[in-house]
N, C-alpha and C positions, 0 to 999 in steps of 0.2 A: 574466239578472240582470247591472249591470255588476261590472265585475270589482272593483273597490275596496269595493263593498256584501260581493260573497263574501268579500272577504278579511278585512273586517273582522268578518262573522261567524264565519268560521273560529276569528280571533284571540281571541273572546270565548268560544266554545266551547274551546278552549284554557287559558285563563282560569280557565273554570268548573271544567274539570278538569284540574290540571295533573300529575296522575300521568300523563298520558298523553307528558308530556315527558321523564321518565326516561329512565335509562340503564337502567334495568330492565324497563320495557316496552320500549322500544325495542326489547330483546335479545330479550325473549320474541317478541316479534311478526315480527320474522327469521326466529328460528328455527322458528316456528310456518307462515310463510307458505315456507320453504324447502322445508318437508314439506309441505304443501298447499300447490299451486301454483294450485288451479283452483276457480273459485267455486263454491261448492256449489249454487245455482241456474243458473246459465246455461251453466258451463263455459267462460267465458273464462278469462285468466288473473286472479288473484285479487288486489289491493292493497291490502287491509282483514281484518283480522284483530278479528273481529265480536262482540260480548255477544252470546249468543243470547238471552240473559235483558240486557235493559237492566240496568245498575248502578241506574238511577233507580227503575226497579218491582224491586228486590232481588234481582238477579245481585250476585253474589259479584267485585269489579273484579280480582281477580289468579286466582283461582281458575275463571273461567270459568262453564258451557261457553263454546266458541269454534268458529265458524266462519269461513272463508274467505270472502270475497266480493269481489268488481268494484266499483269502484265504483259503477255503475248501481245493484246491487243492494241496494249498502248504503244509496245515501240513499234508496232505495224503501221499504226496512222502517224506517228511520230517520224517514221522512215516517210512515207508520201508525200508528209508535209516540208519534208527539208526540201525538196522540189520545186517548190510553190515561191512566188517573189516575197519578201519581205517588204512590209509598210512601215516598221517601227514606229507606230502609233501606238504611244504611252503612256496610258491615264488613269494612273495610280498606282 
């Protein structure tokens, strides 16, 4: 993919959710990945700090669960889950 197409997706998924821009996720997400340093699938080192449950199919966005992951890993489940119907259940 070139790189202007990713980054523009990036920017829009950014967008859509901008709690992810916070000073309060930010924080969490440090401190989360300080203590988990290793993706829970493969064991590399981890740079996503993951919905186990998407916010879109009704994960809870501040409350979790959370896992660690690589990026490889995250847009692998991230690709599977765009599949999945949406609930837009939004609580918080």
């Amino acid at each position: 993919m070139p790189e202007n197409k990713k980054r523009k997706q990036m920017h829009e998924r950014r967008v859509k959710e901008p709690r992810y821009n916070t000073t309060r996720w930010r924080r969490m997400r440090a401190i989360y990945l300080a203590h988990n340093p290793i993706c829970f699938n493969c064991e590399r080192a981890a740079t996503v700090m993951d919905h186990v449950t998407p916010v879109r199919l009704g994960g809870d966005f501040w409350l979790g669960p959370f896992q660690a992951l690589c990026d490889s890993c995250h847009n692998s489940k991230s690709g599977r889950e765009a599949h999945q119907p949406h609930t837009y259940d939004r609580r918080g």
